[in-house]
C-alpha positions as CSV (number, residue, x, y, z in Angstrom):
1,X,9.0,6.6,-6.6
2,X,11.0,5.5,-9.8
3,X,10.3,6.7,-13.3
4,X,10.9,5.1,-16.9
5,X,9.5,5.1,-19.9
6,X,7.4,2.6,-21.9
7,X,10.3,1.6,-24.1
8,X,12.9,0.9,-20.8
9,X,10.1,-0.8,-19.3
10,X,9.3,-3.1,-21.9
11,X,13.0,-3.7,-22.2
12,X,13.8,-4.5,-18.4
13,X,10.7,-5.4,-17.0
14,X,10.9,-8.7,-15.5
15,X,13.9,-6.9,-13.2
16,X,11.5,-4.1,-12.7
17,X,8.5,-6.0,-11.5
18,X,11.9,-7.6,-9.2
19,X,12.6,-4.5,-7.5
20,X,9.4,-3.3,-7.3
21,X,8.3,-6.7,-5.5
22,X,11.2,-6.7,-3.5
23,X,11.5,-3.2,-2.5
24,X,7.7,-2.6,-2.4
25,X,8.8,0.6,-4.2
26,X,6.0,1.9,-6.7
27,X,7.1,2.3,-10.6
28,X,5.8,4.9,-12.6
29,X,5.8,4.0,-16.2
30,X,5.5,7.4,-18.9
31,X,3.8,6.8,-21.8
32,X,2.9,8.9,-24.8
33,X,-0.6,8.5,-23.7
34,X,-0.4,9.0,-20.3
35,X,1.3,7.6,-17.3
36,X,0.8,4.3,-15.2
37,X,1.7,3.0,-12.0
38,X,3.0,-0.5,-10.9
39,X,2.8,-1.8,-7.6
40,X,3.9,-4.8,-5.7
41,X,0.7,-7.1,-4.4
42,X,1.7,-6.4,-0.8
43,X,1.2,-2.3,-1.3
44,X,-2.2,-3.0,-3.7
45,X,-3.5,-5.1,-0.5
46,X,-2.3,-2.7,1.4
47,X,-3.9,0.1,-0.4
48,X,-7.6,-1.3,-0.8
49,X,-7.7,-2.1,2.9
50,X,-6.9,1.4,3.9
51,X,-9.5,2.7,1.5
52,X,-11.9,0.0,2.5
53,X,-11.3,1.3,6.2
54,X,-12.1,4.8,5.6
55,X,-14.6,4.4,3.9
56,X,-16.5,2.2,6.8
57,X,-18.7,5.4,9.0
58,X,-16.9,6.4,12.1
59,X,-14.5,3.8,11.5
60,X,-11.8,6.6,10.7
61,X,-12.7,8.0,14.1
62,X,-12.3,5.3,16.3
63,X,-8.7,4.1,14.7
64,X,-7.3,7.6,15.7
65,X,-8.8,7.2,19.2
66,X,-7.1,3.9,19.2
67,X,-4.0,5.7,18.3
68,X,-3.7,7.5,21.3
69,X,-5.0,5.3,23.6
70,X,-1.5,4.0,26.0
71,X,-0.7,0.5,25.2
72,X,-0.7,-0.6,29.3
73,X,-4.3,0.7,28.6
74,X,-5.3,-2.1,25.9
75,X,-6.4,-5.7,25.9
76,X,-3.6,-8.2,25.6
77,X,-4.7,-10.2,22.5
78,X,-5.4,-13.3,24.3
79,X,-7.7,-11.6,26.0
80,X,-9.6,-10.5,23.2
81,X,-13.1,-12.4,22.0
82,X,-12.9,-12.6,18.4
């Protein structure tokens, strides 16, 4: 993750939101007050579905039993009734 300060970011930060955007790397901002984090929509989406998945009971569980399931063992996605 990249640091700056309030003052760089302030002075660069259209080419920071850029990079962050483009290289869906987080920014950390420092302030005097504390610090701050910017991220790119992609990871925030990203981000809240993960915790919105974890937090569903048993929903943890059966992802990491779909982990290890073989893939010649799954549905092809045609196949699947949505």
């Amino acid at each position: 993750m990249t640091t700056t300060n309030i003052t760089n970011f302030r002075k660069n930060a259209f080419n920071y939101v850029e990079q962050t955007i483009k290289y869906n790397e987080p920014l950390s901002i420092s302030t005097k007050d504390g610090d701050a984090v910017l991220l790119s929509a992609e990871d925030y989406s990203g981000l809240m579905e993960t915790l919105y998945l974890v937090s569903v009971p048993g929903m943890r569980e059966k992802v990491m039993d779909g982990l290890k399931q073989p893939l010649d063992e799954c549905l092809d996605e045609e196949d699947v009734e949505w």
